[in-house]
PLY file of the C-alpha trace (Angstrom):
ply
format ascii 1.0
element vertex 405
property float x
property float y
property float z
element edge 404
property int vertex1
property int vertex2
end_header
28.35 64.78 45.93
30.73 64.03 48.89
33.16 66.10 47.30
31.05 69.25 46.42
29.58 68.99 49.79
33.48 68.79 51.23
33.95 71.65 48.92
31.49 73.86 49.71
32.17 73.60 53.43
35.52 74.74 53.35
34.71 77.71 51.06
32.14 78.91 53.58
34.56 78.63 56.35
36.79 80.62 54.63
34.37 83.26 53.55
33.56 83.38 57.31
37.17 84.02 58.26
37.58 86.45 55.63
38.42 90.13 56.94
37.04 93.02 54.93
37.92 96.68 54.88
36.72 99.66 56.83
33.47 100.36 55.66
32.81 96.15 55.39
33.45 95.56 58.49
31.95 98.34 60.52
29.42 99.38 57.95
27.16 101.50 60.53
29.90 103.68 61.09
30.87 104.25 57.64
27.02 104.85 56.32
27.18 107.33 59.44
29.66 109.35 58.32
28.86 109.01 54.42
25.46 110.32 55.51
26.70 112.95 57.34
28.93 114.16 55.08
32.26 113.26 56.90
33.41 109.72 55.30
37.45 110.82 54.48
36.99 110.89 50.48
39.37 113.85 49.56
37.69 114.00 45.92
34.36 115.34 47.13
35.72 117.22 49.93
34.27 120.72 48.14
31.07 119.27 47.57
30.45 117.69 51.02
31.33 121.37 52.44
29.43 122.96 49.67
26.31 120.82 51.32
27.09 121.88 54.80
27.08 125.45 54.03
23.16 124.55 52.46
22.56 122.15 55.43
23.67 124.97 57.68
22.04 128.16 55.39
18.99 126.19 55.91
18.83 126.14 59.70
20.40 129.81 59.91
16.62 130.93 61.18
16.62 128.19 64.48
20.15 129.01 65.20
19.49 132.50 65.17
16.36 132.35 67.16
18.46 129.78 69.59
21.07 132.34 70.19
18.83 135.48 70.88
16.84 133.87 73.36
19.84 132.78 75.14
21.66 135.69 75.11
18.28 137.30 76.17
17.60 135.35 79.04
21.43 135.56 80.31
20.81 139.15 79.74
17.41 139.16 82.27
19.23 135.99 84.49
16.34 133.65 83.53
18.98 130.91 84.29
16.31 128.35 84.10
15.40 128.74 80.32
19.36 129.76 79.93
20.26 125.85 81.07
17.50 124.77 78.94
18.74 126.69 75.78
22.57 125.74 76.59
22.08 122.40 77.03
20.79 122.35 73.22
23.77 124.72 72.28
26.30 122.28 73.42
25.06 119.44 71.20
24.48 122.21 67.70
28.47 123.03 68.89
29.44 119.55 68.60
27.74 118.45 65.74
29.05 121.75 63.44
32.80 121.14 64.73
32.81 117.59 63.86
31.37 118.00 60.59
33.71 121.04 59.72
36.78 119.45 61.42
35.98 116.18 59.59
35.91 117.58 56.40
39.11 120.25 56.69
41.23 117.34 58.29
39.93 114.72 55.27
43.47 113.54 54.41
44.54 112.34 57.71
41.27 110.84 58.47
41.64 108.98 55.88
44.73 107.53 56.39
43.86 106.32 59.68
41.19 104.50 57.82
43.03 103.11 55.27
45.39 101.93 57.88
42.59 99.73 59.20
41.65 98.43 55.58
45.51 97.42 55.07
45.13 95.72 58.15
42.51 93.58 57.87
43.90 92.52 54.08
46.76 91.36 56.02
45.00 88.90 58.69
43.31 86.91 55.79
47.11 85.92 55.61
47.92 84.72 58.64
46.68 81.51 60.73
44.19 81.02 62.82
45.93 82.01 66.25
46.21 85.42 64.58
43.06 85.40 63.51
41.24 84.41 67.03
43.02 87.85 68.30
41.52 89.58 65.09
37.82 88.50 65.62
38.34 89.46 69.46
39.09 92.71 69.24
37.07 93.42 66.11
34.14 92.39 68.63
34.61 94.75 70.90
34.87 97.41 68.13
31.95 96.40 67.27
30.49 96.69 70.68
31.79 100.45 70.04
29.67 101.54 67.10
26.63 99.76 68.27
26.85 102.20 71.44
27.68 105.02 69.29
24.30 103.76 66.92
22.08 103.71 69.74
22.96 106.75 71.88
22.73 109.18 69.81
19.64 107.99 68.30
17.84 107.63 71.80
19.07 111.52 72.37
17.66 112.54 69.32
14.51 111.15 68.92
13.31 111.60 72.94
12.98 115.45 71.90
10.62 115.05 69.20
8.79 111.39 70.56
8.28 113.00 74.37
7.15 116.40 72.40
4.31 114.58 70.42
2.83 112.22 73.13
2.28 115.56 75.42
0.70 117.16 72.95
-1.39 114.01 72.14
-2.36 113.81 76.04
-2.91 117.79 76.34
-5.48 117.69 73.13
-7.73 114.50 74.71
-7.85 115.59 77.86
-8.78 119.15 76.90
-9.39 120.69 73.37
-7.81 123.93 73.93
-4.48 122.76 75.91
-0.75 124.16 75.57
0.85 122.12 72.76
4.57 121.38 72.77
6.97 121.97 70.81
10.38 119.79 70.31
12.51 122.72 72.20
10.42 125.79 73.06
11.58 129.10 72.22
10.59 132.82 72.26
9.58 133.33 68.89
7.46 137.18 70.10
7.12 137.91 66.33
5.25 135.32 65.75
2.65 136.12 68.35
-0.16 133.46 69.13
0.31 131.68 65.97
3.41 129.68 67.30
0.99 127.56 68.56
-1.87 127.54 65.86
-1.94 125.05 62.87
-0.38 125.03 60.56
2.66 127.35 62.08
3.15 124.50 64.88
3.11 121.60 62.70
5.79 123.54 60.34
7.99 124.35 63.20
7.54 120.38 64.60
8.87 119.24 61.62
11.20 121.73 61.06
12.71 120.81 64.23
12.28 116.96 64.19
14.35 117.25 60.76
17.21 118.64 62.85
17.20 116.49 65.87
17.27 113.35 63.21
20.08 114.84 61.51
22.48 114.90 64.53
22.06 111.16 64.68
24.76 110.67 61.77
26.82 112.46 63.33
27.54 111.20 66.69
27.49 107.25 65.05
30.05 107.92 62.67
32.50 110.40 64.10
32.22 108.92 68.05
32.01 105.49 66.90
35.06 105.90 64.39
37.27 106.60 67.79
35.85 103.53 69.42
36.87 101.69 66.40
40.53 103.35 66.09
41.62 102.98 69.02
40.18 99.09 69.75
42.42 98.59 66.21
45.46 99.82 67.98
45.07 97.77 70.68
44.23 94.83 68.46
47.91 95.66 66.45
50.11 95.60 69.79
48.12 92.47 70.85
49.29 90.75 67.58
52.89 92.49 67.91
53.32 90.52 71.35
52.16 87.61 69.84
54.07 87.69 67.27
56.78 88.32 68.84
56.11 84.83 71.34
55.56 82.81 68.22
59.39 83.91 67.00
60.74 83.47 69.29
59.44 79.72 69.83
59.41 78.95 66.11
62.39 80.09 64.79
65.17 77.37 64.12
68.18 79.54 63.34
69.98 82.62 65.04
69.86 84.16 61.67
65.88 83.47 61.30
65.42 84.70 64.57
67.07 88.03 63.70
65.26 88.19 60.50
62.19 87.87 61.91
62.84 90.02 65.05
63.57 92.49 62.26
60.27 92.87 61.17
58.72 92.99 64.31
60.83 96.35 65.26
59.37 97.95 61.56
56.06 96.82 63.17
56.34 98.69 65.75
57.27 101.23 64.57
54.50 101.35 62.16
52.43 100.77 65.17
53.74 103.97 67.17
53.44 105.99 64.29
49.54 104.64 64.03
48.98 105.98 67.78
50.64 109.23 66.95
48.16 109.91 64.07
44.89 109.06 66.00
46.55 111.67 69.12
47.02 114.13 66.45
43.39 113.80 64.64
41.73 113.13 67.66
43.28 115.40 70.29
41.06 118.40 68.95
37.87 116.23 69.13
38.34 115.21 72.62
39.10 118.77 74.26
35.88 119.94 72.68
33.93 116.66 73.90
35.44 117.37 77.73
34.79 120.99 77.61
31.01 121.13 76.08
29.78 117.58 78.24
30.81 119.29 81.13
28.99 122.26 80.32
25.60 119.97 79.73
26.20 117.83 82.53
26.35 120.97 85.05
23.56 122.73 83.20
21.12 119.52 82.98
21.42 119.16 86.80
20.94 122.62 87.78
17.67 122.79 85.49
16.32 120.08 87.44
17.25 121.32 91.02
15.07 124.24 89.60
12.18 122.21 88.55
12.27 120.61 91.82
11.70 117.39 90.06
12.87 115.18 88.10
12.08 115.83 84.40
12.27 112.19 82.16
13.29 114.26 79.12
16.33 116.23 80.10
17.26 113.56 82.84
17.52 111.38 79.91
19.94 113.98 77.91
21.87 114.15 81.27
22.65 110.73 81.04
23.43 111.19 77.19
26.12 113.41 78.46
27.31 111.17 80.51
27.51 108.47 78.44
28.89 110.62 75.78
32.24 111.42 78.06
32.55 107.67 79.54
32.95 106.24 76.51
36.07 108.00 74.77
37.35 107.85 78.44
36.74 104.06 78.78
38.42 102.89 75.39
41.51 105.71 76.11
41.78 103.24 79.92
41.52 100.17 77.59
44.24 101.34 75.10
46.28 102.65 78.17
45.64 98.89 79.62
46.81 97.30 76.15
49.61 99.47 76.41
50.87 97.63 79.56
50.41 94.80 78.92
52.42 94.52 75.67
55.57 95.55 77.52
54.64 92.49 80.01
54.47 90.42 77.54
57.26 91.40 75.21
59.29 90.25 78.42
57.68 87.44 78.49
58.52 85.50 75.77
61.67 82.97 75.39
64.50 85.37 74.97
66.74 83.09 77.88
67.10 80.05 75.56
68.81 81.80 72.87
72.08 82.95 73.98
72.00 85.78 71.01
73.01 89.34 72.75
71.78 91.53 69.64
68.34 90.07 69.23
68.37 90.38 73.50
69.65 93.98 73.10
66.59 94.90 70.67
64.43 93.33 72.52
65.19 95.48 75.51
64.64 98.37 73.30
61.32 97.13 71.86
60.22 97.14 75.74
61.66 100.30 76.57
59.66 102.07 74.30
56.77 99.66 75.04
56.87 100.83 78.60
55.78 104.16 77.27
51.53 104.69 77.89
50.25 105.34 75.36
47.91 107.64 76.22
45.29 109.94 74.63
45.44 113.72 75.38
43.23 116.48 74.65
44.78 119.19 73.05
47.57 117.76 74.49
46.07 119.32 78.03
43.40 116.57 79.52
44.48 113.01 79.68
41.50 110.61 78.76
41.13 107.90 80.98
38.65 106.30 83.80
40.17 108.61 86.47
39.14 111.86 84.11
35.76 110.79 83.88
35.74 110.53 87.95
36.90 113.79 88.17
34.38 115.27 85.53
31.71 113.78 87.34
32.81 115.51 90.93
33.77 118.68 88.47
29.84 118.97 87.06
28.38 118.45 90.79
31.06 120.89 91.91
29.80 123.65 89.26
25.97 122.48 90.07
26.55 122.97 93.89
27.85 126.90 93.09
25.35 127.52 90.45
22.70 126.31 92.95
24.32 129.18 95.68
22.85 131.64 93.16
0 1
1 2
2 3
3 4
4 5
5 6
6 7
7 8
8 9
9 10
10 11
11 12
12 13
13 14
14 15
15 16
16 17
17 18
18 19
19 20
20 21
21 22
22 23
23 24
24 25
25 26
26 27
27 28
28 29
29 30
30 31
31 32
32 33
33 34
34 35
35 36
36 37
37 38
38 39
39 40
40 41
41 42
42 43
43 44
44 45
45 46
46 47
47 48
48 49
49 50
50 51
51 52
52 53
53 54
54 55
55 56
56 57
57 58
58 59
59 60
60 61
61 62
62 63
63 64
64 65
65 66
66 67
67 68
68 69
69 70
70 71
71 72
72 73
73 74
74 75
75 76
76 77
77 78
78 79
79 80
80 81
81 82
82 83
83 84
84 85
85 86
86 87
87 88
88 89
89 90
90 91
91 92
92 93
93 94
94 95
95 96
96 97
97 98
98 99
99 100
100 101
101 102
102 103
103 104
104 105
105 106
106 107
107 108
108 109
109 110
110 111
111 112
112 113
113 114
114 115
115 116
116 117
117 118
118 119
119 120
120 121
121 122
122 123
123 124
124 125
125 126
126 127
127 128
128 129
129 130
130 131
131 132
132 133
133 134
134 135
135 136
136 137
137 138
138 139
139 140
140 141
141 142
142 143
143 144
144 145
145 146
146 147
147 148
148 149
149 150
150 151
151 152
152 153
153 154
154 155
155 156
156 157
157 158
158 159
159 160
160 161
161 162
162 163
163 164
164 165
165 166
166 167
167 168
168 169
169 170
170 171
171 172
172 173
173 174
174 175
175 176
176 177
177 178
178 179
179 180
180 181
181 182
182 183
183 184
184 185
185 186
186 187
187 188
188 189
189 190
190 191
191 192
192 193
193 194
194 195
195 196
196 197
197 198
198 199
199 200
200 201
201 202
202 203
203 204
204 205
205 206
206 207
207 208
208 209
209 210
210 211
211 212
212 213
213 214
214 215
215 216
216 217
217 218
218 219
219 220
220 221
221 222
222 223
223 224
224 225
225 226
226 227
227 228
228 229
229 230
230 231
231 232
232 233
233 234
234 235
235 236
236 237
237 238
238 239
239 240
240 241
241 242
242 243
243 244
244 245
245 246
246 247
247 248
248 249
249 250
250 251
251 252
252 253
253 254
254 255
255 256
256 257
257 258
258 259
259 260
260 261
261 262
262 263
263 264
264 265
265 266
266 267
267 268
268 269
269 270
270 271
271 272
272 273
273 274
274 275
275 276
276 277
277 278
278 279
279 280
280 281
281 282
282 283
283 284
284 285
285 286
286 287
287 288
288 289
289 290
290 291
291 292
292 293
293 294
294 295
295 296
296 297
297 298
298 299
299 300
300 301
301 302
302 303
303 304
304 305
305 306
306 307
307 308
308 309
309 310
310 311
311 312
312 313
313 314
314 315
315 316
316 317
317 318
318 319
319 320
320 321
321 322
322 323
323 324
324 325
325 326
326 327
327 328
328 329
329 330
330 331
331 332
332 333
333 334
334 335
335 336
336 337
337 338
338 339
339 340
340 341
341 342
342 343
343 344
344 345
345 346
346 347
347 348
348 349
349 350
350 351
351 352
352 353
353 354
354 355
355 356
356 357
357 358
358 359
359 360
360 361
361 362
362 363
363 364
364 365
365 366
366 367
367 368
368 369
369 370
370 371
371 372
372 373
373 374
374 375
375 376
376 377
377 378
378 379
379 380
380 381
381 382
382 383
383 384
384 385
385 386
386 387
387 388
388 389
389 390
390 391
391 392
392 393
393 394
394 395
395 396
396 397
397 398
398 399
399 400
400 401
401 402
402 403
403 404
C-alpha cells in the first residue's frame, strides 16, 4: 500500500509538471479563435472564409444602415451622433481585419503556434530550475488571456445589458416611454415601428447577436499576442540560463564548446522567433494604434457634448484604453527581457576558463543580444510604455481641437 501510495504521488507530481501544447495550455485563447474562425488550421482555411463571407452577408443590412447614417450626419455636421456612430465603426473595423488577416496569413500564424507547442514538449525534458522559469512566465501569459477574456466581454455585453435595464426602468415608470435600443440608428424607412413590438425585439436581438460575436475575437487574436510575446521572453530567459548553467557545469574545454554550440543555434532560433511575431504582428498593431486613437478622441468629445458623464460610453472609453495599454505593456516587457539577457549573458563565468573562442562567441552572442528587440507597427510606431503616454496626450490633443469646433 506504501508503495502504490509512493507511486501514485510521484505520478501526480509529474502530471503537474507536465507542459502541454498551445491550445492545452492556454485553452481560452485557442476556443477564442476556433470560435471565431481564426485558429491557424490551413486545411479549413476556405471554409472558415466561406463562413465569414455568411457571417458578414448576414450583417450586410446593420453595416449598411451604420454607414449611411454616418456619412449622413458628417454630411449635416451632427458630430455628436457622428462620434457615437464612429466609435462603433472602429470596433466592426477591427474585428473584420483580424478575422480576414487571420485567415489570409494562416500559415505563419501557425507556425508561431507550433513554435510554442515544440516548446513546451521540450521543458518536460529538462529539470526543475528550467522548469520554475517555465511555470513563471507561462503565469503571466496566462495573466494575458484572462485580460484579453474579460475585456472584451465587459465591452460587449455593457451595450446590450445597459440597453435592456433602461428600457426595463422607462416601461415601469411609464407605459408609453422611449425604449432603447443596443446602438440607435436612423432607420426613417421604418417609421414608428422601430420602436413597436415585435420590430424592436427583432432588432435587440439582432444586435445583441453581434455585440456577442466580437467577444471571440478580441480573446483569441489580442490574447494570442500577450501569449507570443510572454513566450519569447520566457525563451531568452532560459537562453541566459542556460547559458550560466554551462558555463558552471561543464568539466571540459571541449564540453564547454559543445555546449556553447548549441546555445548560439538557440539563439538563433530565438531571433528568428521575434522576427516572425514583428512580421505577423506588425500589421495588427498599426491598425490597433490608428483605430484606438480614433475611439479614444471620439468617446471624449461625445461626452464633453453631453456635458456629463455617460456610464456606457465612459466604459468603452476605458475599453480603448485598455485595448492600447496592453500590446504596449507586454512590447515594454519584451523590450525589458531583451536587456536583461545581454546583462546576464555577461554575467556568467566566462573569466575562469581561459578559452578565447568560446570568449570570442560569447561576445558575439551579447552583441547581438544588445539589440532591443522591439515591436513596430508597420514598421512605423514603436510599441512600448512611452507610446501609450504619447497616445494618451495625442487623443486629449485631438479632443481639445475637436472641442474648438
Amino acid at each position: 500500500m506504501t508503495l502504490q501510495y509512493d507511486m501514485a504521488k510521484i505520478k501526480k507530481k509529474e502530471t503537474e509538471t507536465k507542459f502541454k501544447s498551445f491550445h492545452e495550455t492556454y485553452s481560452m485563447c485557442a476556443f477564442a479563435l476556433a470560435i471565431g474562425l481564426m485558429y491557424p488550421n490551413s486545411e479549413n482555411r476556405r471554409k472558415r472564409l466561406i463562413y465569414m463571407i455568411i457571417f458578414t452577408t448576414a450583417n450586410v443590412p446593420q453595416l449598411y444602415w451604420l454607414t449611411i447614417n454616418t456619412l449622413q450626419t458628417l454630411k449635416d455636421s451632427d458630430f455628436y451622433n457622428f462620434s457615437r456612430h464612429i466609435t462603433i465603426s472602429v470596433v466592426v473595423l477591427l474585428f473584420l481585419f483580424k478575422t480576414v488577416y487571420a485567415i489570409i496569413m494562416c500559415d505563419m500564424y501557425k507556425k508561431l503556434l507550433n513554435q510554442i507547442t515544440d516548446d513546451m514538449n521540450k521543458g518536460n525534458e529538462l529539470d526543475d530550475s528550467y522548469k520554475a522559469i517555465y511555470k513563471q512566465y507561462i503565469k503571466e501569459a496566462k495573466f494575458g488571456q484572462i485580460c484579453w477574456v474579460f475585456i472584451p466581454i465587459a465591452m460587449s455585453f455593457q451595450f446590450p445589458a445597459y440597453a435592456a435595464i433602461c428600457t426595463i426602468y422607462e416601461s415601469i415608470i411609464s407605459d408609453v416611454g422611449p425604449k432603447c435600443m443596443i446602438h440607435n440608428l436612423d432607420l426613417s424607412f421604418m417609421g414608428d415601428q422601430y420602436n413597436i413590438s415585435p420590430y424592436f425585439e427583432i432588432m435587440f436581438v439582432y444586435n445583441a447577436i453581434q455585440t456577442i460575436a466580437l467577444v471571440p475575437n478580441f480573446t483569441g487574436f489580442d490574447g494570442s499576442f500577450c501569449i507570443v510575446t510572454s513566450h519569447l521572453r520566457l525563451n531568452l530567459k532560459l537562453l541566459s540560463h542556460k547559458l550560466k548553467r554551462i558555463f558552471e557545469d561543464s568539466k571540459s574545454n571541449l564540453e564547454l564548446r559543445k555546449n556553447i554550440k548549441t546555445c548560439v543555434i538557440e539563439h538563433q532560433e530565438i531571433l528568428r522567433f521575434y522576427d516572425a511575431i514583428q512580421v505577423f504582428y506588425a500589421p495588427w498593431l498599426m491598425t490597433v494604434f490608428l483605430l484606438t486613437s480614433v475611439l479614444i478622441s471620439f468617446n471624449l468629445y461625445r461626452m464633453h457634448l453631453d456635458q456629463k458623464i455617460d456610464l456606457k460610453y465612459s466604459f468603452f472609453a476605458l475599453s480603448g484604453v485598455i485595448h492600447m495599454l496592453a500590446p504596449c505593456y507586454f512590447s515594454s516587457k519584451l523590450i525589458e527581457a531583451g536587456e536583461e539577457v545581454a546583462i546576464e549573458m555577461y554575467s556568467v563565468k566566462w573569466q575562469r576558463w581561459n578559452d578565447n573562442k568560446v570568449t570570442k562567441v560569447l561576445i558575439f552572442m551579447i552583441a547581438r543580444a544588445q539589440k532591443e528587440f522591439v515591436l513596430v507597427g508597420a514598421g512605423i510606431i514603436l510599441f512600448n510604455m512611452n507610446l501609450f503616454l504619447s497616445l494618451m496626450r495625442t487623443s486629449y490633443s485631438v479632443f481639445t481641437l475637436l472641442c474648438t469646433r
